[in-house]
C-alpha positions in Angstrom: 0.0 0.0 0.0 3.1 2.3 0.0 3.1 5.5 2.2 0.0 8.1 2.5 1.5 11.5 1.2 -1.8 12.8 0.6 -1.6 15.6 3.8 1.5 16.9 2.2 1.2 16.4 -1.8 0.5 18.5 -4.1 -1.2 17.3 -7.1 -2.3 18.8 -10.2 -5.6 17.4 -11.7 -5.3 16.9 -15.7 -7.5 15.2 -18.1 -6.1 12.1 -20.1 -5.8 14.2 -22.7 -2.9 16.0 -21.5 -0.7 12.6 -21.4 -1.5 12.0 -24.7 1.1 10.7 -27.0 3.2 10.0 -23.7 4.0 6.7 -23.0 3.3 5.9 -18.9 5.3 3.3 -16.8 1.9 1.5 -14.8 2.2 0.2 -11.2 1.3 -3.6 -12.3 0.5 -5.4 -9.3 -1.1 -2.1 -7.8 -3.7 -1.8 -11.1 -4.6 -5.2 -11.5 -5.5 -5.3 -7.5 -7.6 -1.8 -8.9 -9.6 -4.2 -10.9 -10.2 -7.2 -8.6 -11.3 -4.6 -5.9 -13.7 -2.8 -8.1 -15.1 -4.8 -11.3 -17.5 -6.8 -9.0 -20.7 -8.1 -9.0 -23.5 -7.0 -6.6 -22.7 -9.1 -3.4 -19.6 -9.0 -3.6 -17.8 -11.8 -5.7 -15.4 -10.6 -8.1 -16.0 -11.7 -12.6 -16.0 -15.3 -12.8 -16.2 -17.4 -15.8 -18.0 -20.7 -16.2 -15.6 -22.8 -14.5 -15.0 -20.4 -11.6 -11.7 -18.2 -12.9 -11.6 -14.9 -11.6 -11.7 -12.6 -14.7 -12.1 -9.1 -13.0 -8.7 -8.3 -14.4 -9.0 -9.4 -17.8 -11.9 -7.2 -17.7 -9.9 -3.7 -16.2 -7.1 -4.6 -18.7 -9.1 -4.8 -22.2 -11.8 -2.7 -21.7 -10.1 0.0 -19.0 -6.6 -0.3 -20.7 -8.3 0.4 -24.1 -9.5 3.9 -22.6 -6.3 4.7 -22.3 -5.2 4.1 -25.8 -8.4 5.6 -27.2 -6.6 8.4 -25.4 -3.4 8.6 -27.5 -1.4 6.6 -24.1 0.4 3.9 -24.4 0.8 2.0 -21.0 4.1 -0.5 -20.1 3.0 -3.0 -17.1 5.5 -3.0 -14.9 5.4 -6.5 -12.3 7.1 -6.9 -8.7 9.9 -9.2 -8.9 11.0 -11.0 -5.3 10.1 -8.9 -2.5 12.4 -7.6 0.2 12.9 -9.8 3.4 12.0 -6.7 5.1 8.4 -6.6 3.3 8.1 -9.9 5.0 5.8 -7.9 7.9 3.7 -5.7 6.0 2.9 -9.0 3.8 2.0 -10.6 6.4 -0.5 -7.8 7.8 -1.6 -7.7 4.8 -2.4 -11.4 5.1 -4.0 -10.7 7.8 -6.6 -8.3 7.0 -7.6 -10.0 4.2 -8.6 -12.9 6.1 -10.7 -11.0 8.4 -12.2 -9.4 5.2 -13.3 -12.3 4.5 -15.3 -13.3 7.6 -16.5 -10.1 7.3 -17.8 -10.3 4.0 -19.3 -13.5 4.7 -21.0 -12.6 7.9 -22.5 -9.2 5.9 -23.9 -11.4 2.6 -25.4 -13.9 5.6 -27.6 -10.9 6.9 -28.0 -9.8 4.1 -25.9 -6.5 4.2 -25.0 -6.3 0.5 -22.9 -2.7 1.0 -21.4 -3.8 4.1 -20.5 -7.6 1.8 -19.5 -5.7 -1.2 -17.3 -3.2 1.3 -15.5 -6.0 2.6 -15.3 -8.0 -0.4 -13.2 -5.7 -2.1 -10.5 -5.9 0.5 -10.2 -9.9 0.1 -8.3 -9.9 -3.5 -5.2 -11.5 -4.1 -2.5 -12.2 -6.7 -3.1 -16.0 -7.8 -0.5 -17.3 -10.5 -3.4 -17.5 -12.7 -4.3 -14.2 -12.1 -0.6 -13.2 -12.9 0.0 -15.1 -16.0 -3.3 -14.6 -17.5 -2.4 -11.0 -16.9 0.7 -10.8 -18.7 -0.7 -13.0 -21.6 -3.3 -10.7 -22.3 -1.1 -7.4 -22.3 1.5 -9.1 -24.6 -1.6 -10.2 -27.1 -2.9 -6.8 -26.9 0.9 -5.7 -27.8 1.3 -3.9 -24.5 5.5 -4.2 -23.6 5.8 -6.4 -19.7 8.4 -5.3 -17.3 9.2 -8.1 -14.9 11.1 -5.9 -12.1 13.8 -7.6 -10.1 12.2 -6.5 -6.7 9.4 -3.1 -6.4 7.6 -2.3 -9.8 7.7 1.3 -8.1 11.7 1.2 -8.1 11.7 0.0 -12.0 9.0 2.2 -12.9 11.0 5.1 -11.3 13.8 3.8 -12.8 12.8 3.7 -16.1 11.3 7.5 -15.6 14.2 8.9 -14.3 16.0 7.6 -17.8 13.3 9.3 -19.7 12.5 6.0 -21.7 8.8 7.1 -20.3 7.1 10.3 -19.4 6.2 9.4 -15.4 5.3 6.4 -13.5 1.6 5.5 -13.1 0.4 4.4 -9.0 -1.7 4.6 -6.8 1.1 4.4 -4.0 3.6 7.2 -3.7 6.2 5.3 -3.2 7.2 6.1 -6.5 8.1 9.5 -5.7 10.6 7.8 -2.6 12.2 5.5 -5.5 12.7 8.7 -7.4 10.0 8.7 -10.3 10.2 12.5 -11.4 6.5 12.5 -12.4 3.7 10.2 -10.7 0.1 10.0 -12.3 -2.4 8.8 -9.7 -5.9 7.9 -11.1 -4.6 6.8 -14.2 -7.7 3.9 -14.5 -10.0 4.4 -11.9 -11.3 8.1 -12.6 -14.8 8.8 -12.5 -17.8 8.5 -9.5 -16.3 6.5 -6.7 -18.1 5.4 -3.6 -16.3 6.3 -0.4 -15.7 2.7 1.6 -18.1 2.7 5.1 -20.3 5.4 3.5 -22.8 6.3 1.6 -21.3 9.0 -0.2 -20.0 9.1 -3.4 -17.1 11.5 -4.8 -15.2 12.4 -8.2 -12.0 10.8 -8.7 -9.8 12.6 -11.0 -7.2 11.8 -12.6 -4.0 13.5 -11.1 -0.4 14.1 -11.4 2.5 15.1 -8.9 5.7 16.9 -9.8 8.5 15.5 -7.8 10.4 18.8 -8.2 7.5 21.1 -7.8 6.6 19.1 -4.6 10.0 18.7 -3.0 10.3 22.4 -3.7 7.4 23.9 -2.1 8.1 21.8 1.1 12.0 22.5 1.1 13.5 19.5 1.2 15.0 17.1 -0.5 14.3 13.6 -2.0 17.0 12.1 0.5 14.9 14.1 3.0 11.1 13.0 2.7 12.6 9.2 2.4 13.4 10.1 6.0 9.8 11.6 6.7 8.7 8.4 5.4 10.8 6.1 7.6 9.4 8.1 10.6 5.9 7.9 9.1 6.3 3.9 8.5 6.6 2.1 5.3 6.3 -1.6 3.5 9.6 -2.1 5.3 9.6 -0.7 8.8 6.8 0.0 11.4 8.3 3.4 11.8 7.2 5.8 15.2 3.8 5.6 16.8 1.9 9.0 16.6 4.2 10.5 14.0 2.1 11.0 10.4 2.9 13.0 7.2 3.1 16.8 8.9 4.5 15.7 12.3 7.3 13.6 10.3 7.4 16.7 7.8 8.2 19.2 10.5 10.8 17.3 12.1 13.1 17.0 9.2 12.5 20.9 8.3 13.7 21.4 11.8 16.6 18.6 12.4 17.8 18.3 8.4 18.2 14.6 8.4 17.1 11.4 10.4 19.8 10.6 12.3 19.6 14.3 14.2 15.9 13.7 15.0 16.4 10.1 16.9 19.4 12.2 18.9 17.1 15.0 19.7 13.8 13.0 20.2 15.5 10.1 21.7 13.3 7.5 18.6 15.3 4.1 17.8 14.4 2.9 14.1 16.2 0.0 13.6 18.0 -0.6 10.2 16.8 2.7 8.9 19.8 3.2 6.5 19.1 -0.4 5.0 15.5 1.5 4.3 16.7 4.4 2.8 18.9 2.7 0.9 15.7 0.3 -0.9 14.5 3.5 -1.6 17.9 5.4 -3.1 19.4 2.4 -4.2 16.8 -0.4 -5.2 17.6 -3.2 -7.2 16.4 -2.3 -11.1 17.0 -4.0 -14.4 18.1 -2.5 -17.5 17.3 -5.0 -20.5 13.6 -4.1 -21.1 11.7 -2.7 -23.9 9.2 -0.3 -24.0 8.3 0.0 -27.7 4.2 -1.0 -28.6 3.7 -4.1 -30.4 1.4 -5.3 -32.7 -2.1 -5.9 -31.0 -3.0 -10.2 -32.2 -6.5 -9.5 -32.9 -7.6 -12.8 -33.4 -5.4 -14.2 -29.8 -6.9 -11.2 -27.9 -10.2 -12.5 -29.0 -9.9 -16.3 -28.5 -8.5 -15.8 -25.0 -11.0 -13.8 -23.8 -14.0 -15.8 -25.5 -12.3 -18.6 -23.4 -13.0 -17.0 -20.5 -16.2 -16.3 -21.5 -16.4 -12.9 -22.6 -18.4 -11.8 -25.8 -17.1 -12.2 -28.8 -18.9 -9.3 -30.5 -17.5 -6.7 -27.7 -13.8 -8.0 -27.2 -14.1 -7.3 -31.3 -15.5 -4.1 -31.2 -13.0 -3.2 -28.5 -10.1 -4.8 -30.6 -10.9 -2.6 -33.2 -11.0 0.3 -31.5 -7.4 -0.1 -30.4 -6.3 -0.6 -33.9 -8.0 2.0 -34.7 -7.1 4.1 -32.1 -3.1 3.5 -32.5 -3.4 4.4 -36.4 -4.7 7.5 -35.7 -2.4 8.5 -33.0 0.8 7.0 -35.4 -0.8 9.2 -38.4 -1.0 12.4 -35.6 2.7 11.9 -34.7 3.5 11.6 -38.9 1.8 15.1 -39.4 3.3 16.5 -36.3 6.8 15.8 -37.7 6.1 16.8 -41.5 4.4 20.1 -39.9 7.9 20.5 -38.2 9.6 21.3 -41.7 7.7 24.1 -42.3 
């Protein structure tokens, strides 16, 4: 889940249009969870085919993916490689609550309670290896490039940002911003009417995009220096301090300069905090990836997903739309560079 910036962020809401003809780095594991969470049905129980596969994600990448090309984008998946030993806690809260989602969920659709079950439901998905394979099948077919990271996809993404072989990294989690991504897009798939978990309110999600610079700059510090607000905060690899969030852990490095001064002054222990900053400054990364479009297989786009049961008639339509879509963005790009002569 990455570290909540949100108190101290500043982000700048933009339509998709803006990103068009800009090719996006996408948090894999974190947008494929997007869609098992939220392409549901009624009570609760994610898209299943006939022979009870989960297909919520096939769904959020054709359809919710094609948006995004309809858009002039072109999206690289970026997928976790081995995670950190020191992830091994946050994996296992994360465990955790999904379990007790679960008897939740099934107490609520029990009684009855189909907004409490479909509340709760959303926080039981997982990564199975079908999930993940059938994933990355479907993105090559659709001719979508597939980063396997060595360790975070974050790190990679970041990585790949910072190299300018893509325009910003795409995440829900701001960690990216820790690992270095000069530009993070938040939003990127999930814009639109959102209902607000435990309520009964709904509000606008936008589609949103934070300048690294811009955002370091108006707080006056340093990238070295909020990976230190974070470690105080807590992150996916240590529990951090107890009572210390986003503005506390802000103000404390404005006023000490580094983490090492505040433990002195404030008397905090945080074991192994330089092994943290340095998954963050240093992370592992991997250089021999592509991020050029492919070919979309029209007719292995459709098979698959009539195999797991989806319409024929719509994965078409959707198919061509792609095709479609990348012609007329290939024949922008053609006029932009002959207009450049004159």
């Amino acid at each position: 889940m990455g570290v909540n910036l949100s108190p101290i962020s500043t982000p700048t809401e933009i339509d998709l249009e803006a990103l068009r003809g800009k090719t996006l780095a996408v948090d894999a594991y974190n947008t494929i969870f997007q869609f098992l969470s939220i392409i549901r049905q009624p009570d609760g129980k994610p898209l299943m085919d006939s022979e009870g596969r989960v297909t919520s994600h096939l769904s959020g990448i054709l359809y919710r993916t094609s948006n995004l090309i309809e858009a002039g984008i072109e999206p690289v998946f970026v997928f976790d490689g081995k995670a950190n030993a020191k992830k091994a806690d946050t994996i296992s809260e994360r465990i955790a609550r999904r379990e007790k989602a679960q008897e939740e969920y099934e107490r609520a659709l029990a009684e009855g309670d189909m907004e409490k079950a479909f509340s709760k439901a959303q926080q039981t998905s997982r990564m199975t290896p079908d999930i993940l394979e059938s994933s990355k099948l479907l993105l090559s077919l659709m001719g979508i490039p597939v980063v396997q990271a060595p360790s975070d996809g974050e790190a990679q993404a970041a990585y790949m940002c910072l190299k300018g072989d893509v325009y910003a990294a795409a995440s829900q989690d701001f960690d990216s911003l820790l690992f270095g991504a000069p530009l993070l897009v938040r939003n990127l798939t999930i814009s639109g009417r959102r209902k607000v978990p435990g309520k009964n309110v709904y509000r606008d999600v936008k589609t949103e995009i934070i300048d690294s610079n811009a955002m370091l700059g108006s707080l006056g510090i340093t990238r070295e220096q909020l990976v230190d607000v974070c470690i105080l905060i807590g992150t996916d690899f240590n529990p951090g301090i107890s009572g210390i969030g986003p503005k506390k852990g802000l103000k404390l490095i404005q006023k000490h300069g580094d983490l090492e001064t505040v433990m002195k002054e404030s008397g905090f222990e945080i074991p192994d905090y330089q092994e943290v900053r340095d998954i963050f400054l240093n992370g592992p990364h991997e250089d021999g990836y592509a991020v050029s479009t492919g070919e979309i297989d029209a007719e292995g786009v459709v098979a698959m997903m009539k195999g797991y049961g989806f319409s024929e008639d719509r994965v078409t339509t959707v198919v061509n739309k792609i095709i479609a879509a990348r012609k007329s963005e290939s024949n922008r790009r053609k006029q932009r560079s002959l207009d450049a002569w004159f």
